[in-house]
ZAMARGU-4260 file (C-alpha; in steps of 0.2 Angstrom, whole numbers, plus 5000, padded with zeros to 4 digits):
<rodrens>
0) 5000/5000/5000 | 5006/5016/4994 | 5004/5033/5000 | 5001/5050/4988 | 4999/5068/4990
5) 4994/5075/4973 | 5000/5091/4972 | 4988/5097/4961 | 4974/5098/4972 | 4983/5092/4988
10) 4968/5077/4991 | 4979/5060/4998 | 4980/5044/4986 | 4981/5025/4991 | 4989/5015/4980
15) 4982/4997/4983 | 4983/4981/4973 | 4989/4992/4958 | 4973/5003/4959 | 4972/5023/4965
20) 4959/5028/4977 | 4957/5044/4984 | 4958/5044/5002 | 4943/5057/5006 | 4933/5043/4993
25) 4934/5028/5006 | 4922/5021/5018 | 4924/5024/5037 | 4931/5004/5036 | 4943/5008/5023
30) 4950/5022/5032 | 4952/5011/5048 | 4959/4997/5040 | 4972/5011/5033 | 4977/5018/5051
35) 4979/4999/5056 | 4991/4992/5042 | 5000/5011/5045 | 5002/5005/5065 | 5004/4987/5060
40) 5020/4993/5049 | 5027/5005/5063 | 5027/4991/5075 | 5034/4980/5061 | 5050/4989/5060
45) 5051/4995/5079 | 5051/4975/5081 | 5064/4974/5068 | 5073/4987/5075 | 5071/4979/5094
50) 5077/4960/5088 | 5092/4970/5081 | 5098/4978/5095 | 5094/4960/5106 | 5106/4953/5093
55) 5119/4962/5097 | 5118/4961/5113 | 5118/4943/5116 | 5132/4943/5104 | 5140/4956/5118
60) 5138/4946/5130 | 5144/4930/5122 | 5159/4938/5120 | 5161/4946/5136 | 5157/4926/5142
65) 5171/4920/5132 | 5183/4932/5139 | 5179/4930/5156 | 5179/4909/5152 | 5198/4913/5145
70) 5203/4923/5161 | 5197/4910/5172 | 5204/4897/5162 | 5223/4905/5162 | 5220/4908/5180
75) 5217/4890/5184 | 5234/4884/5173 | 5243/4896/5183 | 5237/4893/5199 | 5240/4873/5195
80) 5260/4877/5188 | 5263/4886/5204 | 5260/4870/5214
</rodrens>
């Protein structure tokens, strides 16, 4: 679904399946369905957005993990040569 303004006389188009409508043309229904697939989308990408950045963090974190494995694997090799 595609959004126009037509500059001509400024009226907002929807561009659905392939075929123009004129926003101030459609049903009460049309109009609500519209403002939910608009929301719908926003949430789509915050979510994308979200999943992203939980990515990346566990990623973070997995690293961190590893290091924090390494140290504690050195400090046990030491601690056993010293004895």
């Amino acid at each position: 679904m595609e959004e126009h303004n037509n500059t001509e006389d400024f009226d907002q188009t929807i561009i659905f399946n392939g075929v123009e409508y004129n926003y101030k043309d459609l049903s009460a229904e049309a109009k609500y369905c519209i403002q939910q697939h608009q929301d719908l989308a926003t949430q789509k990408q915050e979510l994308t957005n979200k999943v992203h950045q939980v990515e990346l963090a566990l990623k973070g974190f997995s690293d961190l993990l590893g290091e924090a494995l390494n140290r504690t694997e050195k400090t046990e090799e030491t601690e056993e040569t010293e004895e």
